[in-house]
N, C-alpha and C positions, 0 to 999 in steps of 0.2 A: 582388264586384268591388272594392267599399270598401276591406274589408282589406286588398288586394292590390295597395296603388299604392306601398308602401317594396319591393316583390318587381319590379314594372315599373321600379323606379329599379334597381333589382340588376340588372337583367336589360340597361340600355342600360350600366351602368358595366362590368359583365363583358363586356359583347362587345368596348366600345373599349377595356381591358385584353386580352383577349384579343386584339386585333388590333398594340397597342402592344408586347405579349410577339411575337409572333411579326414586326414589324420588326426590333425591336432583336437577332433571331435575325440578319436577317438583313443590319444594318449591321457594316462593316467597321470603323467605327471606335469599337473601344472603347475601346482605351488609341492615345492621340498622340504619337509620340516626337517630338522632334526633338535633331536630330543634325550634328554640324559637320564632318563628312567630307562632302563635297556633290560627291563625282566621279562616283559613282553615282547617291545619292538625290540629284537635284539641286536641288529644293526645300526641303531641309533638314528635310521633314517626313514620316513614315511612321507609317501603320496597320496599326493589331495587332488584328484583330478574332479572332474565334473559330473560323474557319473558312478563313482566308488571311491574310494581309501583304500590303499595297500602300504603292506609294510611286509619285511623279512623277520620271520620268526622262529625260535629253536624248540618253544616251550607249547605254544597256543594250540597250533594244529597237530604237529606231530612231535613228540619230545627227542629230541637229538638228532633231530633233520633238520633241513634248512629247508622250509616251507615258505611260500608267499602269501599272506592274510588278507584278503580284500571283503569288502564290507559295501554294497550297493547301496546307496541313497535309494529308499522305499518310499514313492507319494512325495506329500511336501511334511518335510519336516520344519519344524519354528527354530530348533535350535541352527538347522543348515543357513548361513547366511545367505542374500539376497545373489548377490552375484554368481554363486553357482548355478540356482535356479533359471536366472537371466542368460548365463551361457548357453545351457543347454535347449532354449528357446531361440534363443537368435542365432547359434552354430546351427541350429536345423532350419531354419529357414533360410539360414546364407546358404546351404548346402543345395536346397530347391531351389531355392532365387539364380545360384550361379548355374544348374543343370540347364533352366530355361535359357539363360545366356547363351549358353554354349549350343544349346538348339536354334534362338533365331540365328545365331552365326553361322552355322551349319548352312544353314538352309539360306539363308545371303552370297556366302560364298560361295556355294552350290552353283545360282543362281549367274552370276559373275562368272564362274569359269567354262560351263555348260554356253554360256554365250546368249543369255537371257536375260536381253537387256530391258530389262522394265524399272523403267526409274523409279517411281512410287514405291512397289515393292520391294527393290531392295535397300532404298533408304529408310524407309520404316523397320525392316527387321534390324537393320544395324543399330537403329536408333534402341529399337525396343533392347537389343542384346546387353547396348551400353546401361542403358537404364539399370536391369537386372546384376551387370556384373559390378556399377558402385553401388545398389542395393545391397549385394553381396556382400562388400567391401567394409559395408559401414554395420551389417550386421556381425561383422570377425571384430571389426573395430573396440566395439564397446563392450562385449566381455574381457578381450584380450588388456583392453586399457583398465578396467575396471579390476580384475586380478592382479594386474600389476600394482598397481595401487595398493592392493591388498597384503601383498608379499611387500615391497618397500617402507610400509606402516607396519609390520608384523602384526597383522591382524589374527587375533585369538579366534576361537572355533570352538563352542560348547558343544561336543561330540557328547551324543548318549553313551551311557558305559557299555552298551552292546558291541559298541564300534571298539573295542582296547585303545582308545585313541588319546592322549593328555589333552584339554583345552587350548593350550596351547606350547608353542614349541620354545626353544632357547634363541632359536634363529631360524630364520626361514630363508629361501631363495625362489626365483624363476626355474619352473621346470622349461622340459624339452619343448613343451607346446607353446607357448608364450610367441620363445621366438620365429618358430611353424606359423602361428599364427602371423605374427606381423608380417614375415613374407610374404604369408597369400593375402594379408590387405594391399600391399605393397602392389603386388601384382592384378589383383581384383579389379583395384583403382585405376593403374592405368592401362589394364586391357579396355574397361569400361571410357574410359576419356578418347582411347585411339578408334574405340566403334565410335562413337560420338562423333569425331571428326570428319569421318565419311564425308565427299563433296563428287557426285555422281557428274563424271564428264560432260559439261556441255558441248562440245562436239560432237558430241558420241551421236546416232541416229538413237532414239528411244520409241519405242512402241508403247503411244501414252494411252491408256485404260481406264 
């Protein structure tokens, strides 16, 4: 059980990764436009998440209420750029990839504190765990860097006129998720390097199978 307290630190940093990866799935805002036509969007500000577009509106949905407008990305669209697509592909497999983590850890540590010492077994589940949780790590990676990229370059966005969305904005910023995201790579990574590390006691008596 000694050895195995940087593998219980792996194991609460990959679930709150793991749990931080699959908000920032699910926040809408990850790029922040704003925009100086305000007839539509009428708080000059709109979200480009991964998964829809929303904006605040007085006129669109209801006239002299403050309504939210959100517009879902339907199938693949040509005019949606590459990198939301990509997101929404590798934040679901980070999503699975880190669930598995967190199960051979589970079942490692289990293993460890039950008093079942099987060395083979439980160095492969750690190993396997680690595997999964920089899988994880590097599938948050490469949308979250590639969005950025995209907000830092103000990259334009030919939205169909269905979406009320301008092409593009005055100015853009990082939403909420961006930085969501980096912490659960941040965390992903080095839950995934601390299972890795695992070095099962040679003194220990082991029951080899």
């Amino acid at each position: 059980v000694s050895t195995s307290r940087l593998q219980l630190a792996a194991f609460a940093l990959g679930t709150v990764g793991w749990i931080l990866c699959t908000i920032s799935m699910g926040i809408v805002e990850w790029r922040v436009w704003h925009v100086s036509n305000t007839t539509i969007i009428s708080s000059g500000i709109a979200w480009v998440g991964i998964w829809k577009v929303c904006f605040i509106s007085y006129l669109h949905v209801s006239p002299g209420y403050k309504e939210q407008y959100c517009h879902k990305f339907s199938g693949f669209e040509s005019s949606i750029p590459h990198e939301i697509y990509a997101a929404q592909g590798l934040l679901l497999i980070a999503m699975f990839m880190g669930l598995l983590g967190l199960t051979a850890m589970v079942f490692a540590l289990r293993n460890i504190y039950m008093g079942i010492t099987h060395k083979t077994l439980i160095t492969r589940f750690f190993l396997v765990a680690g595997f999964f949780y920089i899988l994880a790590g590097l599938c948050v990676l490469i949308p979250v860097s590639w969005n950025f990229y995209s907000v830092t370059h103000n990259k334009s966005i030919a939205f169909p006129p269905s979406y009320y969305m301008p092409s593009s904005p005055t100015a853009q910023e990082a939403g909420a998720a961006i930085p969501i995201g980096i912490i659960a790579v941040i965390l992903l990574l080095l839950s995934g390097t601390f299972s890795l590390s695992y070095r099962f006691p040679v003194t220990a008596k082991t029951i080899m199978k």
